[in-house]
N, C-alpha and C positions, 0 to 999 in steps of 0.2 A: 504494500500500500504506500509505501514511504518512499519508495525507486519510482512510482507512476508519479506522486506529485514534485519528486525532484525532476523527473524527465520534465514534465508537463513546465516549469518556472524556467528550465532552461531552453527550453523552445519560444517561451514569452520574453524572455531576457535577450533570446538571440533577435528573436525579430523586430525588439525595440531599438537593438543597436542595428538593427537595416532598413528601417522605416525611412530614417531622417535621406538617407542616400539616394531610395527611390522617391522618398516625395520629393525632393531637389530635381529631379527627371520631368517629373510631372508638373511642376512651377507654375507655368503659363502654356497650355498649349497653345497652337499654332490656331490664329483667327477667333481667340478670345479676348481680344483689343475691345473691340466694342461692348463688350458683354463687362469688362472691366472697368470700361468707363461707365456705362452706365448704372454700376454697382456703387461706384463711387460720388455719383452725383446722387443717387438715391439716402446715399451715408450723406453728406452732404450737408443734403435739405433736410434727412431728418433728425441731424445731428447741428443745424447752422442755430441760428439769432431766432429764429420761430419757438424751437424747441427748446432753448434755453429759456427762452419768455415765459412760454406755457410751463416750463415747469416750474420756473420760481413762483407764479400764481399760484399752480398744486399746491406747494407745499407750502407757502403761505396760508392757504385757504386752508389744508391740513392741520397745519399747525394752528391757527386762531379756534377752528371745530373742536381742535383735540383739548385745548385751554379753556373753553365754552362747556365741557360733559357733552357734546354734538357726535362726538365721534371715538370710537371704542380707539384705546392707545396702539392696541398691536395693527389695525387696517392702518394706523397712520403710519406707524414705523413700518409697515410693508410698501408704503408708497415711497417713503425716505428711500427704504432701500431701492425700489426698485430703479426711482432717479440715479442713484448712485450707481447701478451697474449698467444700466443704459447709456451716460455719458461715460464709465470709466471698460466698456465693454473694450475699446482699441487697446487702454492698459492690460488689461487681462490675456488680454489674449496673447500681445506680444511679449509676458512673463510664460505663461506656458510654454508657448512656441520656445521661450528660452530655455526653459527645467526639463524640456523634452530634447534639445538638441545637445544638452548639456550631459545626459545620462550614455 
């Protein structure tokens, strides 16, 4: 039982260290210009001066509801949170991307 889940981590171990090589292969294919830009304007716009407005209103309005008894505390700190990884989603990721290339 103990030889199958050591095989088993070292089959998970090997292909973490061959991931980072083929996904490097796979980067950008060929004729995904357009599809990249317009991935980017979509990040953009939903990441520009709109959404940054709208959200400090949310949590404004969250936060005065939550100070008022209007609004149970945990939906408010779900909306805190959720702002926070919605603007810090590009952080996030490009620390992964780095704990993953790093292993």
């Amino acid at each position: 039982m103990g030889l199958v889940n050591l095989r088993n981590l070292a089959m998970l171990l090997a292909l973490l260290v061959a991931a980072p090589v083929h996904a490097a292969a796979y980067a950008d294919p060929q004729g995904s210009g357009v599809v990249v830009s317009a991935m980017g304007w979509l990040q953009g716009t939903l990441l520009g001066t709109l959404a940054t407005t709208v959200a400090v209103i949310a949590i404004a309005a969250v936060g005065f509801m939550m100070l008022t008894g209007r609004m149970n505390w945990r939906h408010g700190a779900v909306v805190v949170i959720g702002c926070f990884i919605l603007f810090g989603a590009a952080s996030i990721v490009a620390g992964i991307r780095t704990a993953a290339t790093g292993i």
